[in-house]
Each structure stands twice: as structure tokens, then as C-alpha cells.
N, C-alpha and C positions, 0 to 999 in steps of 0.2 A: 525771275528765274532765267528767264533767256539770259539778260545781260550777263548771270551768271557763266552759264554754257558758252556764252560768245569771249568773257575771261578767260576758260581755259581752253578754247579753243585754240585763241593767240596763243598762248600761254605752249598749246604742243606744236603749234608752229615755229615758232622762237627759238623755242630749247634746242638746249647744246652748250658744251663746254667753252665756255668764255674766257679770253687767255686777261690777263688784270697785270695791270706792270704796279707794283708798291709806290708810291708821290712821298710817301711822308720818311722822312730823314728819322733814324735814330736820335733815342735823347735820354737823357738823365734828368733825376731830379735830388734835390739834397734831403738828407732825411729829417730835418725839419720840415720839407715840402712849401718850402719858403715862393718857390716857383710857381705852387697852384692856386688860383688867382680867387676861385672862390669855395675854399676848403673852408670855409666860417657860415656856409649853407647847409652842410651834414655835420651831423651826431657822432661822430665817429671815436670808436674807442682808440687808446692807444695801439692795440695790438692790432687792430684796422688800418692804423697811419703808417703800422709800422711794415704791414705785407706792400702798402699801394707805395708805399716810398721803393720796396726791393721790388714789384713786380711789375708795379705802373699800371696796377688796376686790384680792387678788392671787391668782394663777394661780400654783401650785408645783407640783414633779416631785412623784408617789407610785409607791408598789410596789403597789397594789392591782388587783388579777383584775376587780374587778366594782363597776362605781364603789355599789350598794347595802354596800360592806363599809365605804366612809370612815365610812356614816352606823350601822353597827353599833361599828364603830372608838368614834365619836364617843360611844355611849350608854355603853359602857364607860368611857369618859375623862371622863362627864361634859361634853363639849362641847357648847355649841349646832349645831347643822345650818342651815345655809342651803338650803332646797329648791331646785332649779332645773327650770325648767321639760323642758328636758333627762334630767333623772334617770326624772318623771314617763313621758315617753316611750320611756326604755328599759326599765323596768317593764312599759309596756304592750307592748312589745315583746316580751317575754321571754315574758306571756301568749300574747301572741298565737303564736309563736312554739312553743311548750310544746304548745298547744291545736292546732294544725295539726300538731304531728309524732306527736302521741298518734291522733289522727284518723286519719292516713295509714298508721301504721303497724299497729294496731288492727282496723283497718277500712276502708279503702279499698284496703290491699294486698291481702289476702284478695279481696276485692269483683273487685280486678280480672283475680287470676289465675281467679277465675270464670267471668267476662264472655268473658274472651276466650278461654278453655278451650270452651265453647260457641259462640263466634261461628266458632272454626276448624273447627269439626264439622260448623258452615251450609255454611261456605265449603267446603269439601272435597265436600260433598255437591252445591253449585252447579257444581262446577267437574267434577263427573263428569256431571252430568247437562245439560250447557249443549251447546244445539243446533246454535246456529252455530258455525265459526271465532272468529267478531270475539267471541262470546259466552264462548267456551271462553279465551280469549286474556285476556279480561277478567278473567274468575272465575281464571285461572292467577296473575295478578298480586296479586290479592285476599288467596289464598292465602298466598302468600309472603310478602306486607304482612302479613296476621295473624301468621304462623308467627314471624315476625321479630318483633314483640312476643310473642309468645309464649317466645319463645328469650331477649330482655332482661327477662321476669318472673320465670325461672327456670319455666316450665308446661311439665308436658309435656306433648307430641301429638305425633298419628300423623303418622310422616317421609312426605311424597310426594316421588319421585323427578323429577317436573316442574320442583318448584321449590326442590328442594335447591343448584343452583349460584347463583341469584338470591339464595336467602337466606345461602346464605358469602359472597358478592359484602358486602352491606348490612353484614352484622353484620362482618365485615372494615374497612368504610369504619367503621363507628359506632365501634370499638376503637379505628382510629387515627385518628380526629376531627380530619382537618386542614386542612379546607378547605370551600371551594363545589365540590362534587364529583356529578356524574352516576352513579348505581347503576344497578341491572339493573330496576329496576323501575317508575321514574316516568320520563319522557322528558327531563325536565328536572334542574338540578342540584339538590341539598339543602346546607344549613348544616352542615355534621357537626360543627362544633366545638362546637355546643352539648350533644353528646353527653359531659359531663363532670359530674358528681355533685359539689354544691356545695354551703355553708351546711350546714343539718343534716341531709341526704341524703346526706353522707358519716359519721352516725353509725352508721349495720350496714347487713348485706351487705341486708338487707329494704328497706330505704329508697333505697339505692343502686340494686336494682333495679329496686324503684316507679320510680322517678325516669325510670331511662332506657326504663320501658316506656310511662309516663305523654309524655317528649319525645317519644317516636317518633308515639304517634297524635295529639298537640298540637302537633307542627311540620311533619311533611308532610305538606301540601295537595293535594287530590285538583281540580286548574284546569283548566276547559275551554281555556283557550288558556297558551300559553306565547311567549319571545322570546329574541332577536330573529334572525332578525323573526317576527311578530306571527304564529302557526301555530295553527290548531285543535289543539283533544288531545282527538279523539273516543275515542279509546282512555281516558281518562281519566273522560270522563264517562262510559261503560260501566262504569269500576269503581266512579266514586258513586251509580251504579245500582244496581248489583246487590249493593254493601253497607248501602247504606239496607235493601235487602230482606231481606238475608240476617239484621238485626238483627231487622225485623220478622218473620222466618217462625220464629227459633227463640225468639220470645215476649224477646226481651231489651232491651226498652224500660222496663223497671220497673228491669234492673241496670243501664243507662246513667244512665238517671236518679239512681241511687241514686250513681253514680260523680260525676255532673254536680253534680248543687244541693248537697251539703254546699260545697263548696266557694264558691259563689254569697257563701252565709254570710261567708266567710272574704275573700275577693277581687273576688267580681263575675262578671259572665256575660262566657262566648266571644264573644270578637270576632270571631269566622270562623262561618260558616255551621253549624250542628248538625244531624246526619241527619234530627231528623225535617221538619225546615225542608223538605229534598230531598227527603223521603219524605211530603209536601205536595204536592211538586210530582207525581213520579210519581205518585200515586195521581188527579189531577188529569186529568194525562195520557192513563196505560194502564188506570187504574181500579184499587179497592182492594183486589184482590187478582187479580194480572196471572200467570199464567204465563211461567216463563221463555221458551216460544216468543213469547212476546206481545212482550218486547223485542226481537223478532227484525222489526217491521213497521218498516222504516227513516225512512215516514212522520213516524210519530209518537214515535221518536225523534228526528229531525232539530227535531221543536217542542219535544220535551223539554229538549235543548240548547242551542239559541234562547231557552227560556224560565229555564233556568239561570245564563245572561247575564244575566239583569235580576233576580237574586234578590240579598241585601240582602250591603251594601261593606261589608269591615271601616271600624275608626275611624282602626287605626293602619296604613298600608302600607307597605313595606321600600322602603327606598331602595337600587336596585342600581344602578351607573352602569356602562352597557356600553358607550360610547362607542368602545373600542375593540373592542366584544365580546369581550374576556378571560373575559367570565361567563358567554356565552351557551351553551347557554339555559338559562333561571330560568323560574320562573312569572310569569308576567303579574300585576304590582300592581295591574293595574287592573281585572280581573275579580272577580266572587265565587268562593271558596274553600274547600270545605269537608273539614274536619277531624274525626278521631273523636271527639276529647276535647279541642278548642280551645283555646288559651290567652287567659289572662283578657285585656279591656282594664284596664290602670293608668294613673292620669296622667304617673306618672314617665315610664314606657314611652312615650307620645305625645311627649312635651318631647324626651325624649332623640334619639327618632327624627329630630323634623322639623327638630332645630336641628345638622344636619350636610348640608354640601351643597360644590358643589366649581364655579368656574366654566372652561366649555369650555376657555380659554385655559391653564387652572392644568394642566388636567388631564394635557397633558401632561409639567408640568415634575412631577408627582407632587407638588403641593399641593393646601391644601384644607383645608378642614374636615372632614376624616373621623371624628373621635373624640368624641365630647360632653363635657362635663365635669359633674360634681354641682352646681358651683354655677347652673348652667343652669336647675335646677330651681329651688334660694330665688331667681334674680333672675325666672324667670317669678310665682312665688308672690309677689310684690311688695317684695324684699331689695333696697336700695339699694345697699347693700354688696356684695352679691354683683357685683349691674350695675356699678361701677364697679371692681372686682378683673377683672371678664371681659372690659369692655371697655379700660382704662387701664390694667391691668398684664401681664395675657397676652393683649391686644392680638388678642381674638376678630376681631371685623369686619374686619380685613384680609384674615384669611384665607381668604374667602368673602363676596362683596357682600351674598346675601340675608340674614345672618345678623340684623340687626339689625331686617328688617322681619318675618320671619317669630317673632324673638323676640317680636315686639310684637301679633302675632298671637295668639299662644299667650297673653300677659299677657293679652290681652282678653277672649280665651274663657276662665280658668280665673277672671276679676273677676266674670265674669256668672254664673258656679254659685252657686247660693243654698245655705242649709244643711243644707235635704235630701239637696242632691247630694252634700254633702261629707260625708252621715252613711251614704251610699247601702250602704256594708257594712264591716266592721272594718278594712279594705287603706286607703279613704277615709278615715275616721274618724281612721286612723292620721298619713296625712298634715294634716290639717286641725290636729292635735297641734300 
């Protein structure tokens, strides 16, 4: 694992655009291919002789698992290797890849049945001792939000009968993950479908449960307002109150941390809001160490709220069209949003999001651009090819008027990143490949 880390260490040391002068001389071949010296080693159909004669290379079926075995294939056989720049990238993928699920599995699963084994002893202890109503109501949902990652890490803790139906509610919706669906717990609806163990978090039952205890506090959002229409969720910012605090009273800012920044390394920082961000503002507010009556002064909760509203946008925000209100209510896109364990921003993630969109009139014949495609990405990343596949053969822009100005958006802002930004952490770096 280290040797790993110490690879890509170099590896962001290094980087940067490397200027390459071409050595090899143009050349021709006859289309007997009389010139290639060991064309009587492949199988090669006529219509296979006849592209690598016109192009000086063809593309054939293989049986191989892992395109790195053509080129062990090839040292045995004596072949030359043609590198492609492709290969290079799934190499570095593989590290990168390798070195994230050693990481998680290792160290960050442990880490978080920790974390959150103490943060539900806070909360349990808030929620017995909370003054008010509106106080106790808070800390009751808290609760049950930890317990519920607690239950998807496989931790155990002490059952409270308060919030034993809320949390069969949650962990029931999260099993059958089938929807935009409203739980017992936040006022608004949640994604549940992203409640699915993918890539290499479906290698052991460890990872699988990192996974789904890691989505639960990186995709529900604790939003001051939700829609539509457009409603406060004071109840809401009560429980990002009093778990900002609850992390600060049982000392567990050193194991959030320790949760948060490796990953930094690997992908980048949360794009939603981080407790201590909000535990900035309360301490601001009610002072740096407020008793729980102290959030009982409506005052200065009401500026605490007020001033939660103007704390910092994410980069990427979910496009929900409720035009009919089928989805209502969601959380509010347009507010700040804060999350226990954030999910990262990527660029893909950006591109993918803002190039789907639907016009009023479509909407109700159930059209639209609802889906993104991959190549969305190399035609933002500046692929001509892509752009003319997206627009001239599957015939994008139809499907949505803004699609073609909001692409041209996204090309502009990803031309004006220099190469710090594209080296900003391995996820970057990746892409830039």
C-alpha cells in the first residue's frame, strides 16, 4: 500500500505536459503487405489485410481478460507491442483503483465503524437530555440518521425504542432502492436507488457495507428549505445543529478528518457543505461552547438559519423537474446543503449533470433529454468526433433546445483549466490521461 501512495506521489510530482518531437519517418506498404515481416503469425481475414494495408494498423476480435496480457502474450511470442495511449490509462487505473480499495478496506472501514459507534453515544446522550420539544424532535431524528448508518456498517449500538420504527422505515426503503422516495426521517424525498454496491465495493461483504454506510451520510442532505413549493425545514437545520455539536462534544473531529482528507488524495474535496463549515457558523452565532438550552433562544436561532442560507453552493446541483410535482418534495437545489461525509466534486459528474434538460412543452409528451451519454464528456473535453456522433447521429439537440448552448458552456469552462487544475488530485490527473 505505501509503495502504492509513494507511485502516485511521483507520479503528481512529474506530471505536466510533455512536448514529444515524432522519430519515425512516414511509410507505405504494398497491399500484398509483402513488407510485413511476420504477417504468417496472425489469422487475419482478407478484409483485415485489406484495412492494415490502407491504414497501417487493424482492430481484431481477442479472448483476453485484461488488455495488459496481449502485451505479455506478445513477449512470449516474441512480438513487437504497439503501446497505446489507452493501455497507459488503464494501468493507471488499475493503480488507482487497487490503491482506493486497499485504503477503504484497510482503513477507512474500521475508521468509520469508529466514528460513528461514538457519534451515536453523542447523539443518544443529546436526545435524552434535549430541553425543548423542537430540541428533543431534532436530536430524535439524529439519532435514527446515525443508527441507520450504524445498521448499514454492520456497528453495533444501543437499540432506542423512539427511533426504532423510523429506522425499519429507512433501512427497508434503502434494501429496496427504488425510487425518489420520502422516509421517516428527513421531510423531503431521498434517491434510494443509489443504495447499490458497484465497481469494486461489490468485492466482500466489508466493502459493500463501507459503501452503503459511506452513501447514506454522502447523499442525504441535512437543507434548510425544501420544494415545492419553496418551505423552510427548521426542523432540519435543528438536526445540522445539533450534529455539528454532537461531533464536536464527543472530540470526533480528528476521526472525521481522518475519514475526509485521505480521500482528498484520491478524488478531491466535498462539494456540499462539511460540519465544521456549520460548526463555524454556530460557534459564531451561540458561542464556542453553547449549551444545549442555549439552542433553545429562538432569536438567535432564527440568524443561525438565515445565516445558513448564505453559506457556500455546491458546484454540481441536481436537476429535479417537478413541473408536475410527481417528485415533490426534494430538497431545494438552490440552497446550501450539508452532508456528513460529502460526495466529491468530479468533472465528469458536472458535464453529465448539466447536459440533460427537458423543454415545458416536451414534458408532457414524456420527452427530453433525460439521460447523458459518455460521449458528452470527450465532446466537452474537446473530441470532434464525439461532437459530431452526438449531434449528427444520435441526433442530441433535438431532444432538448438548451443542449447545444449549455454544451458550449461546459467546453469553455473545462478550456480555461490550466494544469494545476487538471493535476488538482489522482481522479483529475486521471481524466487529463
Amino acid at each position: 500500500m505505501r509503495r502504492l501512495i509513494l507511485f502516485f506521489l511521483l507520479l503528481r510530482l512529474t506530471a505536466g505536459a510533455q512536448e514529444v518531437t515524432p522519430a519515425l519517418k512516414p511509410y507505405t506498404v504494398s497491399k500484398n503487405l509483402t513488407e510485413v515481416a511476420n504477417l504468417t503469425q496472425f489469422s487475419l481475414s482478407p478484409a483485415a489485410k485489406e484495412l492494415l494495408a490502407k491504414n497501417l494498423f487493424v482492430v481484431v476480435p481477442a479472448s483476453h481478460w485484461q488488455p495488459f496480457f496481449v502485451y505479455e502474450d506478445n513477449e512470449y511470442k516474441e512480438l513487437p507491442s504497439f503501446i497505446t495511449t489507452d493501455s497507459v490509462l488503464h494501468l493507471y487505473h488499475l493503480f488507482f483503483n487497487f490503491a482506493l480499495r486497499q485504503l477503504e478496506e484497510e482503513k477507512l472501514y474500521p475508521l468509520a465503524k469508529e466514528f460513528t459507534s461514538s457519534l451515536h453515544r453523542q447523539c443518544l446522550k443529546t436526545y435524552r437530555n434535549a430541553p425543548t420539544p423542537e430540541l428533543k424532535d431534532a436530536a430524535r431524528r439524529n439519532l435514527a440518521y446515525v443508527t441507520v448508518a450504524a445498521n448499514l456498517l454492520g456497528v453495533d449500538v444501543q437499540k432506542e425504542a423512539a427511533v426504532s420504527e423510523m429506522v425499519s422505515d429507512e433501512l427497508d426503503l434503502i434494501r429496496e432502492h427504488e425510487g425518489w422516495l420520502k422516509g421517516s426521517i428527513f421531510p423531503y424525498r431521498v434517491d434510494y436507488t443509489q443504495f447499490v454496491p458497484r465497481g469494486h465495493y461489490t468485492r466482500s461483504e466489508e466493502l459493500k457495507k463501507y459503501f452503503l454506510g459511506m452513501m447514506w451520510y454522502g447523499l442525504v442532505p441535512f437543507a434548510p428549505r425544501w420544494k415545492d413549493p419553496l418551505t423552510p425545514a427548521p426542523e432540519v437545520v435543528r438536526q445540522a445543529l445539533l450534529l455539528v455539536r454532537d461531533i464536536s462534544e464527543a472530540n470526533l473531529t480528528q476521526k472525521w478528518d481522518a475519514l475526509y482528507t485521505p480521500i482528498n488524495f484520491f478524488v478531491g474535496f466535498s462539494d456540499d457543505l462539511r460540519p465544521d463549515e456549520v460548526l463555524a457558523l454556530s460557534q459564531a452565532v451561540f458561542g464556542k461552547k453553547p449549551s444545549l438550552s442555549g439552542f433553545a433562544d429562538e432569536a438567535k436561532f432564527a440568524r443561525f438559519a438565515d445565516n445558513f442560507l448564505k453559506l457556500r453552493m455546491p458546484s454540481i446541483k441536481p436537476k429535479i423537474y417537478n413541473e408536475l410535482g410527481s417528485l415533490s418534495p426534494f430538497p431545494d437545489p438552490d440552497t446550501p446543503q450539508l452532508r456528513l461525509l460529502g460526495q466529491r466534486y468530479v468533472p465528469d459528474s458536472e458535464i453529465l449533470q448539466e447536459l440533460v434538460g427537458i423543454d415545458r412543452e416536451a414534458f408532457l409528451k414524456e420527452t427530453g433529454r433525460m439521460l447523458p451519454m459518455g460521449l458528452d464528456v470527450m465532446a466537452v473535453c474537446g473530441s470532434q468526433r464525439a461532437a459530431w456522433l452526438l449531434d449528427e447521429l444520435y441526433k442530441e439537440p433535438d431532444k432538448w433546445s438548451g443542449y447545444l448552448q449549455a454544451r458550449k458552456k461546459l467546453t469553455e469552462k473545462f478550456d480555461s483549466i490550466g494544469e494545476d487544475g487538471w493535476t488538482r488530485n489522482l481522479y483529475w490527473h486521471g481524466c487529463m490521461s
